[in-house]
C-alpha positions as CSV (number, residue, x, y, z in Angstrom):
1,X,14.8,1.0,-22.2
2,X,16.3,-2.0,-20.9
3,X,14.3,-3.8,-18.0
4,X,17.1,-5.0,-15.4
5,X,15.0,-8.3,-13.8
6,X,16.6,-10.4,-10.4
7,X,14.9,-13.9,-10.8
8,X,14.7,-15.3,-7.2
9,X,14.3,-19.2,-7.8
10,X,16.5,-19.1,-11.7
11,X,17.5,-22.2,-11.4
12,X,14.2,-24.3,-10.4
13,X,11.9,-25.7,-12.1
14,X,9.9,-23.1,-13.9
15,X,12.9,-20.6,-13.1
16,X,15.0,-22.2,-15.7
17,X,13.1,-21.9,-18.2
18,X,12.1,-18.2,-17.3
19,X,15.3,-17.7,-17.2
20,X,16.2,-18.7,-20.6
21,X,13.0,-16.5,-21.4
22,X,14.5,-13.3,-20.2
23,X,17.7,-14.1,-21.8
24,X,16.4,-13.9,-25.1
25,X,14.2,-10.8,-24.6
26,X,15.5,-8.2,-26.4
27,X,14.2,-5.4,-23.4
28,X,15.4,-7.3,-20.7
29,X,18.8,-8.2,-18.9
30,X,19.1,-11.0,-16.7
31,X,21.3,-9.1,-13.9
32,X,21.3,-11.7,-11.3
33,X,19.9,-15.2,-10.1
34,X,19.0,-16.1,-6.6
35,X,20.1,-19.7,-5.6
36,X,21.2,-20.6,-2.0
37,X,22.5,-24.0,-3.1
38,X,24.5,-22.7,-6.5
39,X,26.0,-19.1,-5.4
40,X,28.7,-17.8,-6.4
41,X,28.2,-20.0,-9.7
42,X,27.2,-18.6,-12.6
43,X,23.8,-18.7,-14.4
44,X,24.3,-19.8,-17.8
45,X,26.8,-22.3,-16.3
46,X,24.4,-24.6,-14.3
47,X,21.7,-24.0,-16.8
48,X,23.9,-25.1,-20.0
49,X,22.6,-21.1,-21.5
50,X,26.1,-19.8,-23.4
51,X,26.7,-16.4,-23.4
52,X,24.7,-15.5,-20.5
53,X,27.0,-14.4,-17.4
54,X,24.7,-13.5,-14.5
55,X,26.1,-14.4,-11.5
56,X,24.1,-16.3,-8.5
57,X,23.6,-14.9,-5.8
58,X,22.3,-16.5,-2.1
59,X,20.1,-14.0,-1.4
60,X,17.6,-10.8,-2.6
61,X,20.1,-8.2,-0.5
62,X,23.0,-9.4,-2.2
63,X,21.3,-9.1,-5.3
64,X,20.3,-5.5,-4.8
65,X,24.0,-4.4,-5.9
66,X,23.5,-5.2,-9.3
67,X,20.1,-2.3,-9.4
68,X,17.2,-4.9,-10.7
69,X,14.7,-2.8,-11.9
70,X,11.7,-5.8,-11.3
71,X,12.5,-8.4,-8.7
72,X,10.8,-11.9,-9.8
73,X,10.3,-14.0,-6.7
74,X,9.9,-17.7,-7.9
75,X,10.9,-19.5,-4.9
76,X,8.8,-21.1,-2.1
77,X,6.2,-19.9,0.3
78,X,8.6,-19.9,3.7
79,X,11.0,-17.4,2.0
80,X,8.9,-15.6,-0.5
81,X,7.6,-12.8,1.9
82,X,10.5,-12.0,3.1
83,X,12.2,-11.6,-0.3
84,X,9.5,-9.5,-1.8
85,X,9.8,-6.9,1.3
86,X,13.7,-6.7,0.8
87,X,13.6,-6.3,-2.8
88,X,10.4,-3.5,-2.0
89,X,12.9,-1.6,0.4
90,X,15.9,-1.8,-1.9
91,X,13.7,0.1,-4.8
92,X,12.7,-2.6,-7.3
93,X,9.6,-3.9,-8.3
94,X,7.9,-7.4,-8.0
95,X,6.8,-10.0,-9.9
96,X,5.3,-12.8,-7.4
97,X,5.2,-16.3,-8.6
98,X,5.4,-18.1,-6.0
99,X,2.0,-19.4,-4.0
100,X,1.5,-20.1,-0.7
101,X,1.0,-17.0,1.0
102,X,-2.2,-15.4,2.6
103,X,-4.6,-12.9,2.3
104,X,-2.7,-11.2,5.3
105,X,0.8,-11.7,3.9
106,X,-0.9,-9.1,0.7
107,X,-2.3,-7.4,3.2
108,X,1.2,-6.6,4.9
109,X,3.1,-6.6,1.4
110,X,0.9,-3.6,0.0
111,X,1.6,-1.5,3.1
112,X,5.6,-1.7,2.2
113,X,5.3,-1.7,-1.4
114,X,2.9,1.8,-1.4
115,X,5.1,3.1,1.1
116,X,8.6,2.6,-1.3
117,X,6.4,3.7,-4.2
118,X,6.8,0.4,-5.9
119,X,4.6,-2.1,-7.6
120,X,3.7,-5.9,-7.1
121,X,1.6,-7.9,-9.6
122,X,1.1,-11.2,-7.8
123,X,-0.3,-14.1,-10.3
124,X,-1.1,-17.2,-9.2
125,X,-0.3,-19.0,-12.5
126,X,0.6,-17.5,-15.6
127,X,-0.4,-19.6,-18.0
128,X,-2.8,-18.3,-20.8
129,X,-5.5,-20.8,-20.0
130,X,-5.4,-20.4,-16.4
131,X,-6.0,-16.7,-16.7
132,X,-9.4,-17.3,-19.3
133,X,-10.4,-20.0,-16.1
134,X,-10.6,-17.1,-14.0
135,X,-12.1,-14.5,-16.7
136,X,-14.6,-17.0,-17.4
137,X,-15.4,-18.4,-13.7
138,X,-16.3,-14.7,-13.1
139,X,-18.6,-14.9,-15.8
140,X,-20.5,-17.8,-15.3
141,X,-20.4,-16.6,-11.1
142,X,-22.5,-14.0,-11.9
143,X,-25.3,-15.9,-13.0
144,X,-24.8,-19.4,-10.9
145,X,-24.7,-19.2,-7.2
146,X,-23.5,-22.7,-6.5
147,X,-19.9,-23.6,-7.0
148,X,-17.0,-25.7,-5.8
149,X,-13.5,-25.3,-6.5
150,X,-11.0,-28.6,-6.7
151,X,-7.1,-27.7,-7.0
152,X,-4.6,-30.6,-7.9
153,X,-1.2,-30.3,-7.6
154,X,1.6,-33.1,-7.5
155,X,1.8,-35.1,-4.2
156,X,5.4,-33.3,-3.2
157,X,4.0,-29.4,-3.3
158,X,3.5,-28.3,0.2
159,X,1.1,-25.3,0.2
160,X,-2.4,-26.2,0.0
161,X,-4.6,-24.7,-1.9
162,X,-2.5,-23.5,-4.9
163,X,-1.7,-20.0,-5.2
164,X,-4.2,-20.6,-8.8
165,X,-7.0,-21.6,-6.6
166,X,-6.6,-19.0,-3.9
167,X,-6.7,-16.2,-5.9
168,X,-9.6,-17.9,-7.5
169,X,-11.4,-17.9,-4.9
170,X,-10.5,-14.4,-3.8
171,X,-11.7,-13.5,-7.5
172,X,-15.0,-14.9,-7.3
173,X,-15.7,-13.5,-3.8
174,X,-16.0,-10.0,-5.4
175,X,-18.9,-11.5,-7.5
176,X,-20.8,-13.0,-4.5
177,X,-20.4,-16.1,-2.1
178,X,-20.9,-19.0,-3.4
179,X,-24.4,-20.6,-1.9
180,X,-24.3,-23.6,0.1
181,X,-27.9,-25.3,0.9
182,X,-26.9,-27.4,3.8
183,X,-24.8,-24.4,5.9
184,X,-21.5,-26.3,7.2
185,X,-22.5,-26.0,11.3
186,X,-25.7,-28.0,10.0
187,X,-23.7,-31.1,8.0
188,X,-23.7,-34.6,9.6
189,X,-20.5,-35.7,9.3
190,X,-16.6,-34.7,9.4
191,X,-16.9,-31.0,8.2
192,X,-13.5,-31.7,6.4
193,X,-15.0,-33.7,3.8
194,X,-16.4,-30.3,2.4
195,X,-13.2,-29.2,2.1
196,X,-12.4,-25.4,3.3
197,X,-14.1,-22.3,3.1
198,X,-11.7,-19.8,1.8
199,X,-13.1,-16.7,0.4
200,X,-16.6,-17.5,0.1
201,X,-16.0,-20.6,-2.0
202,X,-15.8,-24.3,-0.9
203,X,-11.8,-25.3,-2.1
204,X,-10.4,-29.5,-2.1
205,X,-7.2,-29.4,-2.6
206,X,-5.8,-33.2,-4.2
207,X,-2.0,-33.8,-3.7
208,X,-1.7,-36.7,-6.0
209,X,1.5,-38.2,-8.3
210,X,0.7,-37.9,-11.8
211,X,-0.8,-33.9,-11.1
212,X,1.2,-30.8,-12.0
213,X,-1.2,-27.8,-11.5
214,X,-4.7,-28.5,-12.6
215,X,-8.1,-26.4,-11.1
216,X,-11.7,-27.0,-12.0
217,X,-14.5,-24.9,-10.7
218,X,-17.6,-26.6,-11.1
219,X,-21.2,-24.5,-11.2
220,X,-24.2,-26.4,-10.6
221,X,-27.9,-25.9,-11.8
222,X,-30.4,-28.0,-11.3
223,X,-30.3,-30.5,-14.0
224,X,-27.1,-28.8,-15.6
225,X,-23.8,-27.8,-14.5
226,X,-20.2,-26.2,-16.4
227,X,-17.3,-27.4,-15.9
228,X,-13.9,-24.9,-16.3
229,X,-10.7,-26.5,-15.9
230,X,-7.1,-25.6,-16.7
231,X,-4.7,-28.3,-16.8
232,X,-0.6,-27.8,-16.7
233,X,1.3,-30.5,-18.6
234,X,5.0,-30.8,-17.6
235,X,6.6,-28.1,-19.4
236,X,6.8,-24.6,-17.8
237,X,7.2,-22.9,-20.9
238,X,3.3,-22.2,-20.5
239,X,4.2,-19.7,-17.8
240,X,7.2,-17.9,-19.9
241,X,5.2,-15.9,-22.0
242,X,2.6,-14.2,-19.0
243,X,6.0,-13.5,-16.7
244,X,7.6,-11.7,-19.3
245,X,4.2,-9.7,-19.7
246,X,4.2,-9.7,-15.9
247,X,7.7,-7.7,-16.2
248,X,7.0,-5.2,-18.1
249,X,4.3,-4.5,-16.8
250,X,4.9,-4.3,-13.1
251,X,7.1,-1.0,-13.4
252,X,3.8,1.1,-14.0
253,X,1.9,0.0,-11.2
254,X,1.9,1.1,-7.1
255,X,0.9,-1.6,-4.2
256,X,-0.1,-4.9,-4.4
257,X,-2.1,-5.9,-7.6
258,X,-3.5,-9.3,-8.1
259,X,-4.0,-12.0,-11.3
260,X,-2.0,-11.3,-15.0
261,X,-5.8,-10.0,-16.2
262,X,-5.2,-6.9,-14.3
263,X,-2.8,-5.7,-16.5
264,X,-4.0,-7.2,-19.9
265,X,-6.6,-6.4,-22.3
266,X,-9.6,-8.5,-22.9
């Protein structure tokens, strides 16, 4: 069976090559695009891909009239939300790239998607590496209570903390909370510089040039500490292979569902 896929955000950054991934799967048809600034253009057009006619569309409801079976919503976090609901209530299901929302934008997003009977597999990067970060952060979380997370990201990206280190920290606060010796009320100084307490788990979040997506998480014992880290180069094609698992996947799932791990096997 053929998987019909809408690809909100085909012709950014990591869209175009995602694009060009789902063009060559040989279960999957690349029924429409979603670009406000190139529809009514076609796909393969604007991303020099011969052969492939999918037409671009502005936005998810016009999109719904070609029947997507997964919606993959690769845009940014002022627009994301609202596409994933539309595509929810027009009867496909999602794929969620894009970071930058919160805990109570899930929270929300469930409610529709178990409602139309639909599934959402939100992953906050889907490269390999990334996901063994998180595998192994549990891990070691289980065993070593003190821990800091640091997210980079290029100076440009607006949503801070990534969507890798959020659900990161969401992850980790299902182990435990991560202990802090001096409690935050009882530090001298600008409570800032300890960064913010999302989930349990201290997060600084570095917007520098140079950065694509990097995360460490950092465990401390005394006279010891690990150190996981993924780090992005400037290719997407790292993230190709786990949205294409992401698809196929999606279709067998009901409400929100978080990381690519939760529907792999380790």
């Amino acid at each position: 069976m053929t998987i019909r896929v809408c690809l909100a955000g085909a012709t950014g950054w990591a869209g175009s090559a995602l694009s060009q991934g789902i063009f060559e799967a040989p279960d999957m048809e690349l029924v429409a695009g979603i670009s406000r600034s190139q529809a009514g253009q076609v796909l393969g057009d604007v991303l020099g891909i011969e052969r492939l006619a999918t037409p671009i569309f502005a936005t998810i409801a016009e999109s719904l009239e070609t029947k997507p079976d997964v919606v993959v919503e690769y845009t940014k976090p002022d627009v994301a939300k609202t596409n994933i609901v539309s595509a929810l209530r027009g009867g496909a299901h999602v794929v969620v790239g894009t970071s930058g929302l919160s805990e109570d934008d899930y929270r929300e997003i469930d409610e529709v998607a178990r409602k139309a009977k639909r599934g959402v597999l939100a992953v906050g990067n889907f490269a390999l590496t990334a996901v063994l970060l998180q595998k192994f952060a549990e891990i070691a979380a289980r065993y070593i209570p003190h821990w800091e997370i640091i997210d980079y990201a290029h100076a440009g990206k607006v949503d801070a903390p990534s969507g890798t280190a959020r659900e990161l920290a969401e992850r980790l606060s299902r182990v435990r909370d991560s202990q802090l010796d001096v409690p935050l009320e009882s530090m001298q100084g600008p409570k800032e510089s300890r960064g913010v307490r999302l989930n349990g788990s201290q997060v600084h979040s570095v917007r520098l040039p140079g950065y694509v997506i990097s995360v460490d998480v950092i465990f401390g014992m005394p006279d010891q500490k690990l150190i996981i880290r993924h780090e992005s180069g400037t290719s997407a094609e790292p993230y190709v292979g786990g949205a294409l698992l992401a698809i196929r996947k999606v279709s067998g799932l009901v409400g929100v569902h978080r990381g690519l791990d939760s529907v792999m096997e380790f």
